[in-house]
PASE-976333 format. One record per residue (C-alpha): x, y, z. Coordinates in steps of 0.1 Angstrom, whole numbers, plus 2048, in hexadecimal, padded with zeros to 3 digits. Example, Ala and Ser with C-alpha at 12.3 -4.5 7.8 and 13.67 -1.06 7.14 Angstrom:
BEGIN
87B7D384E8897F5847
This chain:
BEGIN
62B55F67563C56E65864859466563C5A064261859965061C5AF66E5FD5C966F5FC5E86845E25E86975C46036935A460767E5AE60265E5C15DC66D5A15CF6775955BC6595B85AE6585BC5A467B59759367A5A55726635BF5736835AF5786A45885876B25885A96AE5695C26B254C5B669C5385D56A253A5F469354F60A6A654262C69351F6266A152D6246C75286426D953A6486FC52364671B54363F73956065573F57C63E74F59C64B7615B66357655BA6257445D560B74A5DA5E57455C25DB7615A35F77545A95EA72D5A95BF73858C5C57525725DF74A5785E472757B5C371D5575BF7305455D671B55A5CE6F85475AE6FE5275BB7055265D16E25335B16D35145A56DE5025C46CB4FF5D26F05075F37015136066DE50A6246F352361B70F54561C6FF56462B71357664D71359264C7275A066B73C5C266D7465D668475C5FB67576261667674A60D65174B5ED65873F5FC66E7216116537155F26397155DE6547015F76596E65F96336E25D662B6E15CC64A6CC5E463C6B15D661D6B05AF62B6B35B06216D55AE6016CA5C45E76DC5CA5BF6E15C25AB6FF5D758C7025C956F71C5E455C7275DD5377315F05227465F350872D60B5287175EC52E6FF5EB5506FA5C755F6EC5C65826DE5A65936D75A25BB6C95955D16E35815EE6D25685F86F158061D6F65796396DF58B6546EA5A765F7015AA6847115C868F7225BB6AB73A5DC6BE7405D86C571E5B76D271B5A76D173B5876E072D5826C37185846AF7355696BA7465576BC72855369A72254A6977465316AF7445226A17234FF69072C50767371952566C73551065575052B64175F54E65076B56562F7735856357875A661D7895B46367985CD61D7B25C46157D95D86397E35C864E7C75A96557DC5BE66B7F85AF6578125C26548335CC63283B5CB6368625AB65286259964884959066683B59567D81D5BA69181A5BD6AE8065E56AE8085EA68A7F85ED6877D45F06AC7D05C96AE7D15CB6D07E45D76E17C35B56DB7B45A46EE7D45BA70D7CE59D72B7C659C7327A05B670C79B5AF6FB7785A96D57815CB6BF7805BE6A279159D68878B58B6997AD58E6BA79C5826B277A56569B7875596B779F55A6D37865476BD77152A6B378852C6D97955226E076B5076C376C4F76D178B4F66F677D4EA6E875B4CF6D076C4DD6B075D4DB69177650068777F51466D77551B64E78B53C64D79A54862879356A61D7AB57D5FD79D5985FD7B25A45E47D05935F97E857B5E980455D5F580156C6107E154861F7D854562A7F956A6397FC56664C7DD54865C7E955B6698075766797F95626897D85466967F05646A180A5766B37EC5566C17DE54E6D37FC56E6E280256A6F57E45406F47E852F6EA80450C6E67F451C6D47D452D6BE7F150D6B57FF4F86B37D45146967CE50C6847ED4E96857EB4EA67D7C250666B7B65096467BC5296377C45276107BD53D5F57D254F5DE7BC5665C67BE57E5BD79C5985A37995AC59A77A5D659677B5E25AC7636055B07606195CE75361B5CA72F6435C47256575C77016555A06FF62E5A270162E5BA6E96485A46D36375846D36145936CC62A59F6AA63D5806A56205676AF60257E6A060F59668D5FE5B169C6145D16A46045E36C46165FB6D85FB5F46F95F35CE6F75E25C771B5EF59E7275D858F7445CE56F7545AC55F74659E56276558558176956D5917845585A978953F5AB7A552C5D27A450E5DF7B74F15E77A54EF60D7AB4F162678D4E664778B4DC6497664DE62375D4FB60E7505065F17374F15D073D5135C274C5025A375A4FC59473652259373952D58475A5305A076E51C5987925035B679B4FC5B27BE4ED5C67D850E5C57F352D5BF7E45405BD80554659580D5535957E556B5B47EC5785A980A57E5867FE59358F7E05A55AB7F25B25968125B65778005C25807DA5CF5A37E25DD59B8045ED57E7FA60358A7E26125A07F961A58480E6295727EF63C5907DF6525A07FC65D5798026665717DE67658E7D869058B7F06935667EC6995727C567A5687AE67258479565057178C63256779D62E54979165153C79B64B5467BB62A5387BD63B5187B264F5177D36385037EA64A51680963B5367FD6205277EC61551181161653A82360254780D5E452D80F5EE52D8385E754F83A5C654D8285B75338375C453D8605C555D85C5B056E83E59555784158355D85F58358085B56857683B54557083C53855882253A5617FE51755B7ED51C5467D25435407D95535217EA56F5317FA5865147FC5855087D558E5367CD5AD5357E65B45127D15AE5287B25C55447BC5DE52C7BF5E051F7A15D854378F5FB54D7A160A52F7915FD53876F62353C75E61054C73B60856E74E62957475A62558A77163D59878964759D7A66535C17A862F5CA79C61F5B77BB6395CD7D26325F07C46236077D961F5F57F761761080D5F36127FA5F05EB7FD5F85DA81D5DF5F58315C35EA81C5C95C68195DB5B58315DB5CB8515B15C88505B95A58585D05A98735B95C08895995AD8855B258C8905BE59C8AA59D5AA8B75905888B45AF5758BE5B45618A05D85598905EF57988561056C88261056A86160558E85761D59C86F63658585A62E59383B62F5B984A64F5AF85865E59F8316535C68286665DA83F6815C283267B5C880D6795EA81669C5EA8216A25EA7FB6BD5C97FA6B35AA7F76C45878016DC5887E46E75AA7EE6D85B97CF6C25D67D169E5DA7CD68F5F77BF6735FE7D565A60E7C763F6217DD6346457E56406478026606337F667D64880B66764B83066362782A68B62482169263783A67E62485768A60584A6B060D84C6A961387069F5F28796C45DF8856C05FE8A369A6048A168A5E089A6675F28A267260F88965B60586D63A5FE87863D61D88F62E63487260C6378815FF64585F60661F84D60060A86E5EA61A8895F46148A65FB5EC8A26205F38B16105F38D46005D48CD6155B58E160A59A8CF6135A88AF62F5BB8B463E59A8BF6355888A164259F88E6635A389D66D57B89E66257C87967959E87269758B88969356F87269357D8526B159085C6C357386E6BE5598566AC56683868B56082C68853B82269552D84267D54985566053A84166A51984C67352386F64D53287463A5168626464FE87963E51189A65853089D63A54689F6325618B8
């Protein structure tokens, strides 16, 4: 396309950008907000946006549309962007066969950065017409502690918020303050909507905002409980982090200039229980699967999808690959991961209705393969810490409880510690990226005297380092990835050097 053609992307593009691609065919000045979300990133805009852009599309939920919340300097970055661009944005499917399908997003309406005007915030919370509060808030943003359990005031610097007289910095503090207003004022509260890779997420948030809530207030503690609902769900759509080249060849190939374009696979899922405190969008005229127990869906897709591409990334990054789907491609790593789900994440499952198990692992396969999404494998190794807890190490107790097969977890907790080292084979280093990035450093360094060193912190791993039978299999697969490096110690275990 003809760089003279290039349109900025807002309100005023839309009539342009229609002879081009979809775009909204409703009218966005009759939409009126009715969720709050916070955590408005790539995943929130190609998942739950996208969901209810095509519902008003369908001349559905025009009282539903989006206002996002944000509280990171992340956050303020995304709301400058989107506010620019009337929070309009573009949604680009990327197939495996390279087509590339954009579409016009227009579900979000407005954007508040709370640091700013923290009143405002809790506002729009406040506001009766707010019925749904949605979170992507990350696995760690709920300040739940892996080994315990339970809410933790001192993670994420929630305890600021508790402080008597402290203006709200964080999501639990400006949800609270705002149900604490709804009580007073006799409006019904909101429903508390988690979309993150939680097991069982609904019932985590309502742990920690009714935990948080009665620090402050026991009696508001026990009005959330007893009135806000808390749906399970489970999500699942890759979605890359946008680059300059996305950006670049939505311009060049499109000519569409937008400074948050969202890429993703064309695969989407949504699987929600059907328990809302003041209603919500008629999401099942769109796909998404209301259920009344969302947990054989959740665990599925976290201990085969989520806990698969840890055992993929730590591997291919030291063997190298910067993208999933190269690494995919390498049957040695590709064989693991389907090894691992079928031996090992597989009998921990109970049937999925309306899933055949075998044909989705077969499917998440090939949607690792898929070389249009591009998606890396930093990303996949990025906080860690908040991943392998919830994913992988699930697996490993129930297997070991059970006596089923744990050799290869233990080899994918062992390619971590590795990573975490922060060289890889080449002797180039990684940039680990994690909260808890130097304890983990630190731990890791001390393997070649301490081989035990890194799954001794109780708070990630319990107490699995007095377990035998793993802590063997995890030190032959730590020997051999340090020995003789990770292809031959993929090799080496596939064909019987297992613990």
């Amino acid at each position: 396309m003809n760089t003279n053609d290039t349109v900025r992307l807002d309100a005023s593009a839309l009539t342009t950008l229609a002879q081009r691609i979809p775009v909204p065919t409703y009218d966005r000045s009759q939409l009126s907000v009715g969720i709050v979300h916070f955590g408005v990133g790539g995943f929130h805009r190609a998942h739950q946006a996208m969901y209810l852009d095509r519902l008003m599309n369908a001349g559905e939920a025009l009282d539903w549309a989006i206002c996002g919340i944000g509280v990171t300097p992340a956050d303020r970055l995304m709301q400058r962007a989107l506010r620019e661009q009337d929070y309009l944005f573009t949604l680009v499917e990327k197939r495996s066969d390279g087509v590339f399908e954009p579409r016009v997003i227009g579900s979000i309406v407005d954007y508040l950065y709370a640091p700013d005007d923290p009143e405002a915030a809790i506002a729009r919370l406040a506001d009766e017409s707010t019925r749904i509060v949605s979170l992507t808030v990350t696995e760690g943003g709920y300040s739940i502690n892996d080994l315990t359990g339970e809410f933790d005031a001192r993670l994420n610097d929630v305890s600021r918020d508790l402080e008597p007289g402290a203006t709200p910095q964080t999501f639990f503090g400006l949800i609270t303050d705002a149900l604490a207003r709804r009580r007073d004022r006799g409006i019904a509260p909101f429903t508390i909507m988690s979309c993150d890779n939680l097991q069982g997420n609904g019932r985590l948030a309502r742990r920690a905002f009714t935990a948080f809530a009665r620090v402050r207030d026991r009696e508001l503690g026990d009005w959330i409980e007893q009135n806000v609902r808390f749906p399970n769900s489970m999500v699942d759509r890759i979605t890359p982090a946008t680059t300059d080249v996305d950006r670049e060849n939505l311009r060049t190939e499109f000519g569409i200039d937008d400074r948050q374009p969202v890429v993703c696979e064309p695969f989407a899922q949504w699987v929600l229980e059907d328990s809302f405190v003041e209603g919500r969008p008629p999401y099942e005229d769109i796909g998404v699967q209301l259920v009344e127990h969302v947990e054989p869906y959740e665990l599925m897709k976290l201990r085969l999808l989520n806990a698969s591409h840890q055992g993929l990334c730590y591997f291919a990054h030291l063997l190298g690959y910067v993208f999933v789907h190269d690494a995919a491609q390498d049957s040695l790593l590709s064989d693991f991961v389907r090894d691992y789900m079928d031996h090992e994440a597989t009998p921990t499952l109970d049937p999925v209705p309306g899933v055949d198990l075998e044909q989705y692992k077969t499917t998440l396969i090939e949607r690792f393969r898929n070389p249009g999404v591009g998606d890396t494998i930093a990303r996949l190794c990025a906080e860690t810490s908040d991943r392998i807890p919830k994913f992988l190490l699930p697996v490993v107790r129930e297997q070991l409880e059970n006596g089923g097969e744990i050799w290869r977890s233990a080899a994918i907790v062992a390619s971590w510690a590795r990573y975490a080292e922060g060289v890889d084979e080449h002797g180039e280093l990684i940039e680990v990226v994690d909260r808890r990035r130097d304890e983990l450093m630190e731990l890791a360094a001390r393997q070649g005297a301490d081989p035990l060193a890194f799954i001794s912190n109780r708070e990630l791993f319990g107490d699995l380092v007095g377990d035998q039978r793993f802590v063997e299999a995890y030190l032959r697969a730590l020997h051999l990835l340090h020995e003789v490096g990770a292809r031959a110690t993929l090799t080496a275990l596939a064909n019987g050097a297992r613990a």
